[in-house]
C-alpha positions as CSV (number, residue, x, y, z in Angstrom):
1,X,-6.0,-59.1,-16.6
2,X,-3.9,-61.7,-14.8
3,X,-0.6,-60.6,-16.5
4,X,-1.9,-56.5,-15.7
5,X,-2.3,-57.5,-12.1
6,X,0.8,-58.8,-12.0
7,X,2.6,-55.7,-13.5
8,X,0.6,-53.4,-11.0
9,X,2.3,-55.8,-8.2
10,X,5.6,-55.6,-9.5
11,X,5.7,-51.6,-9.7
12,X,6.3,-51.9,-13.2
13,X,4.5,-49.2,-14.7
14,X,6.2,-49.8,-18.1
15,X,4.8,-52.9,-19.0
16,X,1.8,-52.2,-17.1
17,X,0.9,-49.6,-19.3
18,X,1.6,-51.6,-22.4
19,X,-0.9,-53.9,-21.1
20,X,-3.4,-51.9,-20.8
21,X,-2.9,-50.6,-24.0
22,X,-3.4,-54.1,-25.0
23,X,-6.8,-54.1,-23.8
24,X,-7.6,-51.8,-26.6
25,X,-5.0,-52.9,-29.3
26,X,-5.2,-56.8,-29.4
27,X,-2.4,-57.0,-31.6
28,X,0.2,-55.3,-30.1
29,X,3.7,-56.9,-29.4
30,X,4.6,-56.1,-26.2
31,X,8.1,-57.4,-26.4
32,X,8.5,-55.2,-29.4
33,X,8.3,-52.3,-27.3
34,X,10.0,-53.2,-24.1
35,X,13.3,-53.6,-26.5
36,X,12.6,-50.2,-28.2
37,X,12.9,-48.8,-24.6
38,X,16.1,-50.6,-24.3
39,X,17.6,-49.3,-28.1
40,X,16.5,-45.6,-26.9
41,X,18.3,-45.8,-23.4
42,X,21.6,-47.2,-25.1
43,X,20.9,-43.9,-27.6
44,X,20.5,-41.6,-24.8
45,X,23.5,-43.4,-22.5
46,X,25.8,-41.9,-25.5
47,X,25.1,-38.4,-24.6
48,X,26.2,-39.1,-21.0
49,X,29.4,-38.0,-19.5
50,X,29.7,-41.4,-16.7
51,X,32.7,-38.8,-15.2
52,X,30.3,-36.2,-14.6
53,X,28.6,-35.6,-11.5
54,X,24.9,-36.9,-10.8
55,X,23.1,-34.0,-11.5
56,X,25.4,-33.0,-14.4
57,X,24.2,-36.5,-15.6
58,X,20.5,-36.4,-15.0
59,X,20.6,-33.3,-17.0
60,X,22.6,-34.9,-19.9
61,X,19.7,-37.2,-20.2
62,X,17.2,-34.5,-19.9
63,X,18.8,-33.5,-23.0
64,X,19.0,-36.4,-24.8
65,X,15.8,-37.6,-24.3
66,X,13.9,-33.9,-25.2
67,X,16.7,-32.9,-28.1
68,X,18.0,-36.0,-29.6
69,X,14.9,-37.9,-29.0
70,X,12.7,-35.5,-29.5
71,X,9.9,-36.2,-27.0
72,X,7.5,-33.9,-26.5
73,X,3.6,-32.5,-26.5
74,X,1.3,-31.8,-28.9
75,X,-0.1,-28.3,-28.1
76,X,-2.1,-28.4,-31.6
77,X,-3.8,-31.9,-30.6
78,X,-3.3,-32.6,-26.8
79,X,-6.6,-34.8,-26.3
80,X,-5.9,-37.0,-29.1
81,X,-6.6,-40.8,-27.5
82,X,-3.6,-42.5,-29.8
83,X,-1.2,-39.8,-26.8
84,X,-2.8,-42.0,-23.5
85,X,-1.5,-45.1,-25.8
86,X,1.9,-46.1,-24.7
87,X,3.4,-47.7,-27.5
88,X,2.3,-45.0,-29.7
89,X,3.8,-42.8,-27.8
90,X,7.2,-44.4,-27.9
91,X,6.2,-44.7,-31.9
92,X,5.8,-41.2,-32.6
93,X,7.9,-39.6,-29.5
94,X,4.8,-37.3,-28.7
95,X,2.3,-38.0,-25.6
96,X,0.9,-36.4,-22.9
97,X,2.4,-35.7,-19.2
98,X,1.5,-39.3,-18.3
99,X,2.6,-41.4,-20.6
100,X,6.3,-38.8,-21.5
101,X,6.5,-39.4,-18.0
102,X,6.4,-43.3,-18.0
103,X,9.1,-43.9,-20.8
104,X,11.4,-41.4,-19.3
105,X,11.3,-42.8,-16.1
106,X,11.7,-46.7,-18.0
107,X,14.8,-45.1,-19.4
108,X,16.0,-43.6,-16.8
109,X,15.9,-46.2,-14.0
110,X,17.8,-48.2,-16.6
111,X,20.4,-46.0,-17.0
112,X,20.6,-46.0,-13.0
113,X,19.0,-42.8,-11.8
114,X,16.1,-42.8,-9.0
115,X,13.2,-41.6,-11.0
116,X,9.4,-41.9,-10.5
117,X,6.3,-40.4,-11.9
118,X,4.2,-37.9,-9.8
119,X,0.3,-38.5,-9.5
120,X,-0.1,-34.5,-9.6
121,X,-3.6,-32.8,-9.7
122,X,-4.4,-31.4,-13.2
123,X,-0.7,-31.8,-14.7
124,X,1.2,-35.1,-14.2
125,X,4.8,-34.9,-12.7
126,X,8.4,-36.5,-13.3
127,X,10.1,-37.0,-9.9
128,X,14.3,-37.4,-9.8
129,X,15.3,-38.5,-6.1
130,X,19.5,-37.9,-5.8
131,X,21.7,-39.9,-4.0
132,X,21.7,-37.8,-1.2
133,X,18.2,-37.3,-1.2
134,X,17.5,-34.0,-2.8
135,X,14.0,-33.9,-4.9
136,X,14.1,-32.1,-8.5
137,X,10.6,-32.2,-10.0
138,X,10.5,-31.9,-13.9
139,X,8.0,-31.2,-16.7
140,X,7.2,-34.2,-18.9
141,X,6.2,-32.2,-21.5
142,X,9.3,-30.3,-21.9
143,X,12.3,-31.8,-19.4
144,X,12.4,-28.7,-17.6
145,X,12.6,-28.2,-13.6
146,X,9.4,-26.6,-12.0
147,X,10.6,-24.6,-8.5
148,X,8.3,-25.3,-5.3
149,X,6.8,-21.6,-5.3
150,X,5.5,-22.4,-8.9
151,X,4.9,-26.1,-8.0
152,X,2.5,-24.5,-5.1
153,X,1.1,-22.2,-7.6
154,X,0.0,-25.0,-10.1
155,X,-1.5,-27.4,-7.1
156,X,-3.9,-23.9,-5.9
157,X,-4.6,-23.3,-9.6
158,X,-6.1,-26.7,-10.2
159,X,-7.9,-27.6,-5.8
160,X,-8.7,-24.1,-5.4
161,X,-8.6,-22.3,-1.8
162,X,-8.1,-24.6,1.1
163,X,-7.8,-23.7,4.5
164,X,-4.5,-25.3,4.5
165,X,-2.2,-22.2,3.2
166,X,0.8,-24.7,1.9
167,X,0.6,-27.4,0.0
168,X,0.1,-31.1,1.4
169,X,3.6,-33.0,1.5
170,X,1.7,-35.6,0.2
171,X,0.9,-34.5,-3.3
172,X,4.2,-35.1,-4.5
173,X,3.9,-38.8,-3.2
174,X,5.2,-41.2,-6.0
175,X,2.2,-42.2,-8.3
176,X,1.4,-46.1,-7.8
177,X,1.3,-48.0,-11.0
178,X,-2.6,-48.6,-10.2
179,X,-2.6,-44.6,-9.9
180,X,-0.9,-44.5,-13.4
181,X,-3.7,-46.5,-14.7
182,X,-6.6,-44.9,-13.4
183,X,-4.9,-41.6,-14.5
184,X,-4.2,-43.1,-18.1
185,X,-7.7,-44.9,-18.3
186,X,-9.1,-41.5,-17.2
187,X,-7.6,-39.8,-19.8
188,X,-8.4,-42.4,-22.3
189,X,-12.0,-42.1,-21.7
190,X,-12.3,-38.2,-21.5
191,X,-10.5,-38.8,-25.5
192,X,-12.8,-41.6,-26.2
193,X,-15.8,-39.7,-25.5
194,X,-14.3,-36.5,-27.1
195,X,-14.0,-38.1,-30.5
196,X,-17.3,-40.0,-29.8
197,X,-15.9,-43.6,-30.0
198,X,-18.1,-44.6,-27.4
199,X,-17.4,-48.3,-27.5
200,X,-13.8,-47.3,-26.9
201,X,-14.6,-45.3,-23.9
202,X,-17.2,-48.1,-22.6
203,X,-14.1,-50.4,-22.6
204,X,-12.1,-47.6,-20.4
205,X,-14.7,-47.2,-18.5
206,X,-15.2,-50.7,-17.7
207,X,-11.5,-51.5,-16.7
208,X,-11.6,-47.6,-14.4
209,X,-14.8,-49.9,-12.7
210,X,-12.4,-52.7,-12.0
211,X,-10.4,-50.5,-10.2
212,X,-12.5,-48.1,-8.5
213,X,-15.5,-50.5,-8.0
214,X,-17.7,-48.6,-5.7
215,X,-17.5,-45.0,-7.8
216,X,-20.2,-44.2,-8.2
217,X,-19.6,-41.4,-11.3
218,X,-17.7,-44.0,-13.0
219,X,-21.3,-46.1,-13.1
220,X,-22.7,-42.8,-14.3
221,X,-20.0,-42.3,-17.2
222,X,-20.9,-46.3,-17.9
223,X,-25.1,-45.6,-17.9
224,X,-24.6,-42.4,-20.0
225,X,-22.1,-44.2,-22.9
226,X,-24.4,-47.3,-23.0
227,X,-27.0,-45.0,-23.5
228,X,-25.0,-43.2,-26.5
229,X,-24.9,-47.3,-27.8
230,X,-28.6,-47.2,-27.7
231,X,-28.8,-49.9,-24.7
232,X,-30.9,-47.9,-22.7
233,X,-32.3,-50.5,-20.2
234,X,-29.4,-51.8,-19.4
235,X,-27.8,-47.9,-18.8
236,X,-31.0,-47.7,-16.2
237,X,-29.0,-49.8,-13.7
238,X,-25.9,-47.6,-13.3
239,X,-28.2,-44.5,-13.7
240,X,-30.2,-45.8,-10.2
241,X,-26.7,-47.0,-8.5
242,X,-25.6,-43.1,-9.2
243,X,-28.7,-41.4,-8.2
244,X,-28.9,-43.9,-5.0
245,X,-25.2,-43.2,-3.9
246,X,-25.1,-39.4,-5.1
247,X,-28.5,-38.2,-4.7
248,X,-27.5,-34.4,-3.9
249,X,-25.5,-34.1,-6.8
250,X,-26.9,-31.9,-9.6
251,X,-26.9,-34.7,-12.1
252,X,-29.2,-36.8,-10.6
253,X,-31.9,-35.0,-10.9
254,X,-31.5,-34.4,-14.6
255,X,-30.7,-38.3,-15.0
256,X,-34.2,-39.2,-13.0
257,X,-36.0,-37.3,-15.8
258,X,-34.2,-38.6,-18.1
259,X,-35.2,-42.3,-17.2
260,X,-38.6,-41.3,-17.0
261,X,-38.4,-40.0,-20.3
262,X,-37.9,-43.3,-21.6
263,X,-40.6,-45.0,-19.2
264,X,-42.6,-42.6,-21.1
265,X,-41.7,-43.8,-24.4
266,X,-42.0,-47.4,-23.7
267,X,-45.4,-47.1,-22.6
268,X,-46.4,-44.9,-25.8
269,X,-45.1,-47.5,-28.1
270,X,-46.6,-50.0,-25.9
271,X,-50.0,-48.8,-26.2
């Protein structure tokens, strides 16, 4: 965790990520892919006109990294766990919003254009700042530009009705690299889970608690997989931090008859 703290201090959500990815792929070579970012940027510098103007540029490598690249999304398998993995992302040029948006902005930067990743709710962001300051948002998934009004439209979609009638300036902040993580390990968990590799999705949980220590629904997700790994005693504990810090949520209820459930069972097989 030492070199992934260090990464999260640096900004450097590249080889952050590939860390992380680490944490569930011992044997990864990190260097490895850090030089296949470099090989793609040189591939995608050859598509760029350097007489051109800057946007005339950044859309040059819009196009070279959607068309002769070939990055994209998977509509047929979106939730697929191997898309939250960076370095199979860069393997197979297919990944979620998240992770697209990671090695395009690792290739951008190093071709010299102001790009950053968007911690947007329900649909993950590309940010391009210009020289003069101009903002041109873009979707990972696709490379193309997504206006304000519709920009608005997806932010109400996903919170809902507020009694704020615009959106918050503040939701197209640039994501942290922490806030990449906890999106990716979010992601990763919801997969996990999904294809029921619970020890998998124990791990993600585990590394979201790092992060977010005092959540309590993370100690829930936690209680409820450690159940699924039949360790239902020790589950108990993050079961009664939930209920204790969230007692009004639905779930709590349901999660005290579940412990007593087993209390039950105990004392059956004990008698």
């Amino acid at each position: 965790m030492k070199a992934l703290n260090h990464a999260i201090n640096e900004n450097n959500s590249l080889l952050a990520s590939l860390l992380l990815t680490q944490q569930f792929e011992n044997d990864i070579d990190i260097l490895k892919y850090t030089d296949q970012i470099d090989i793609l940027a040189k591939k995608v510098a050859n598509q760029i006109d350097v007489e051109a103007s800057e946007l005339e540029r950044f859309q040059q490598l819009i196009d070279g990294f959607y068309t002769e690249l070939a990055f994209s999304g998977d509509e047929n398998d979106f939730f697929n766990s191997r898309y939250s993995l960076i370095d199979k992302v860069i393997d197979y040029h297919t990944g979620i919003p998240v992770t697209i948006s990671i090695v395009f902005s690792a290739i951008a930067n190093q071709l010299g254009f102001n790009v950053a990743g968007v911690n947007f709710p329900g649909h993950f962001l590309i940010r391009f700042q210009t020289r003069d300051k101009r903002l041109r948002f873009i979707d990972p998934l696709n490379g193309n530009t997504i206006k304000w009004q519709e920009l608005e439209a997806l932010y109400f979609s996903i919170v809902g009705e507020t009694e704020d009638e615009e959106m918050p300036s503040d939701a197209l902040n640039i994501a942290t690299t922490e806030e990449i993580l906890v999106r990716l390990l979010h992601n990763l968990k919801a997969s996990y889970i999904r294809e029921e590799n619970y020890q998998m999705a124990l791990r993600a949980v585990e590394l979201l608690i790092e992060f977010c220590p005092a959540d309590p629904y993370e100690r829930r997700d936690r209680g409820f997989l450690l159940y699924q790994l039949e360790c239902p005693q020790v589950a108990k504990a993050d079961y009664q931090f939930f209920i204790e810090h969230c007692p009004q949520d639905p779930s709590a209820q349901i999660l005290k008859l579940q412990m007593r459930n087993w209390d039950n069972a105990v004392n059956i097989i004990l008698h």
